[in-house]
N, C-alpha and C positions, 0 to 999 in steps of 0.2 A: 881211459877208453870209454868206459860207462856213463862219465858228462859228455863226451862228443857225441858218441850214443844216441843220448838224450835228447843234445840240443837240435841235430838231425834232423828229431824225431816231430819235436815242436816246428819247427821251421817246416818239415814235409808235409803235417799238418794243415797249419795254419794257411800255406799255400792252394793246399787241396779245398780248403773251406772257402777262401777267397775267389777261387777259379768254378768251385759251385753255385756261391752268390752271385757270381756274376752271371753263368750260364743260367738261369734261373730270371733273373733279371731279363736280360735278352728276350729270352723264350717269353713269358708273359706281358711282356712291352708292349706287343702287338694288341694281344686282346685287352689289355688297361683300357688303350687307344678307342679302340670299337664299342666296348662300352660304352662311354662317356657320351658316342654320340647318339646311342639310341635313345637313352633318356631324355632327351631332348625333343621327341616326339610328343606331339599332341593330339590327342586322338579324342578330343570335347568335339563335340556338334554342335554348335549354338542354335541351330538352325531350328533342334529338335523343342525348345525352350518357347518357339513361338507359334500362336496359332495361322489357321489358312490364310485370313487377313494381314497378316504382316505386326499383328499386335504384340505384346507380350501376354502370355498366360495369367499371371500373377497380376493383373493393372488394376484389379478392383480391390486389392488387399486392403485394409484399413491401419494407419497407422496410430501408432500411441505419442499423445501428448507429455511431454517432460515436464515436471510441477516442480519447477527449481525452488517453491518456497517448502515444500516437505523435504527435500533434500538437504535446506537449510537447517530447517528444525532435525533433521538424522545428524547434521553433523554437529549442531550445540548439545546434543545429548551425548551423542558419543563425545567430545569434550567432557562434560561433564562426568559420562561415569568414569572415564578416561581420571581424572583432577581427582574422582571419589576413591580411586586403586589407588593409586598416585599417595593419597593421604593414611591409606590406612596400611601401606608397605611400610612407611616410614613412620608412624607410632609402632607399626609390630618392630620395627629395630631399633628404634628407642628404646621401647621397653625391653629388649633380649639386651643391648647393651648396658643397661642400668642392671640386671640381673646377673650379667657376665662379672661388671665392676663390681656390687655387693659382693660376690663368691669370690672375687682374687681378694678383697680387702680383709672378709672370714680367712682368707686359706695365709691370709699375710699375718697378720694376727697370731693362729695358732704356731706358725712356723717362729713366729719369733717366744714365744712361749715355749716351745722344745726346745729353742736353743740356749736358753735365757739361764746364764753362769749361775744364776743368785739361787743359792735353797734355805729356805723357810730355818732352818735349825741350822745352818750357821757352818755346816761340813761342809768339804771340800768333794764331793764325792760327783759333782758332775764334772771336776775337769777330769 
């Protein structure tokens, strides 16, 4: 009686939740709608941008020339410090893996040296 109970209970649930999602749904459907189109407004004046004559305000501004050969020379340097990183990443891991390799070769060494059957006097006492 306790699992029928149960299952009831879920099932009355689950129904109740799906019949609130959806009223919910519904209800806000409307105003999703209406928003979307207010944003859509434009409320710029271009008008206000130009003077009594019909000119633009800004017409006397002075522009900047582009020196595409400084720009040349920024990018062979950056290349270059760029190749200079480049170079000294890779001797710093050279050198840490040549450091890594000496330290297992010591630590291979002494491990075979602890394990190493053979004693100086001739007993049997490391097996």
């Amino acid at each position: 009686m306790a699992k029928k109970f149960g299952k009831i209970l879920m099932v009355t649930a689950a129904l109740g939740a799906v019949a609130a999602g959806v009223y919910y749904y519904l209800q806000g459907k409307d105003d999703f709608v209406d928003d979307d189109f207010d944003d859509d407004d434009d409320f710029d004046n271009f008008d206000e941008d130009l003077d009594d004559d019909g000119t633009a305000k800004d017409a006397d501004r002075n522009y900047v020339d582009l020196d595409l050969d400084k720009a040349e020379e920024f990018k062979e340097g950056l290349n270059a410090v760029k190749a200079e990183a480049t170079d000294k990443i890779v001797g710093t891991v050279k050198e840490v893996t040549d450091t890594v390799k000496e330290a297992a070769d010591k630590a291979e060494v002494k491990v075979e040296e602890f394990f190493d059957d053979d004693d100086s006097d001739g007993s049997m006492d490391a097996m």
